[in-house]
C-alpha positions in Angstrom: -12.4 -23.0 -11.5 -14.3 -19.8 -11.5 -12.6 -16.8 -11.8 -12.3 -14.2 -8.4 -14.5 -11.5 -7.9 -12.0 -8.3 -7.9 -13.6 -5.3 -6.0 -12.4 -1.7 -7.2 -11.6 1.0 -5.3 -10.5 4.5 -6.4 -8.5 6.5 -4.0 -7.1 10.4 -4.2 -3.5 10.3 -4.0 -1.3 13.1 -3.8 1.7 13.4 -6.6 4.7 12.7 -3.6 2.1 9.4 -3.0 1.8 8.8 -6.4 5.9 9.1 -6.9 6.5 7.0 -4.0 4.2 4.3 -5.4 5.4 4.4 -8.3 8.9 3.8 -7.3 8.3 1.4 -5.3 6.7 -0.6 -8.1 9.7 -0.1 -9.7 12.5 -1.0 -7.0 10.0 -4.4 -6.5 10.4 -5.0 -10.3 12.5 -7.5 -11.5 13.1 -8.1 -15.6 11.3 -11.3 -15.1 8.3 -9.7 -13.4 7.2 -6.1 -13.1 4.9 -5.5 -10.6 2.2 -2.6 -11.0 1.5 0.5 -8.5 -2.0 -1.8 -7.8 0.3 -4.8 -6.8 2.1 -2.6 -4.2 -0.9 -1.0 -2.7 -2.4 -4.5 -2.3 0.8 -5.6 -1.1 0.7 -2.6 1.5 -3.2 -3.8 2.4 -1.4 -7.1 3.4 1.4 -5.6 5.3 -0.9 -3.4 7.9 -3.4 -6.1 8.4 -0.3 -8.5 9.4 1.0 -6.0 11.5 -2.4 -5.2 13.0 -3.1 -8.9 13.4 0.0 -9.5 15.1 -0.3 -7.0 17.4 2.2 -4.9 16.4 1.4 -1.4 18.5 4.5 0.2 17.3 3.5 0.0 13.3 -0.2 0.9 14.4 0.9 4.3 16.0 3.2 4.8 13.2 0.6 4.4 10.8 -2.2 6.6 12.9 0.8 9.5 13.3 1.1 9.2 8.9 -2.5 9.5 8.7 -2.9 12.3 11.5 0.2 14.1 9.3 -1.1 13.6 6.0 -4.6 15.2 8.1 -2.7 18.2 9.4 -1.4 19.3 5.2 
């Protein structure tokens, strides 16, 4: 089975972003499997498309109002 094409993408992240993700790595982290700051951003990916997909307007606007905050700094 041929192996997946992985795209790469490089982002600017501020340090509180860069803390956050990389707590969150670590409060997902078991001893039996430690999951990486690129696992949780995929993970995120997942989690808004889900939400988008279901319709969820109440995630979207809270996600827009992030983004138009993070905008405003």
């Amino acid at each position: 089975m041929p192996k997946k094409e992985k795209k790469r993408l490089q982002v600017v992240i501020s340090e509180e972003q860069d803390a956050l993700l990389t707590k969150t790595a670590y409060e997902l982290s078991s001893p039996e499997r430690l999951i990486s700051k690129s696992e949780v951003v995929r993970l995120a990916i997942e989690k808004i498309a889900q939400d988008l997909s279901a319709g969820d307007t109440a995630s979207l606007k809270e996600y827009i109002s992030t983004l138009d905050d993070e905008h405003e700094e």
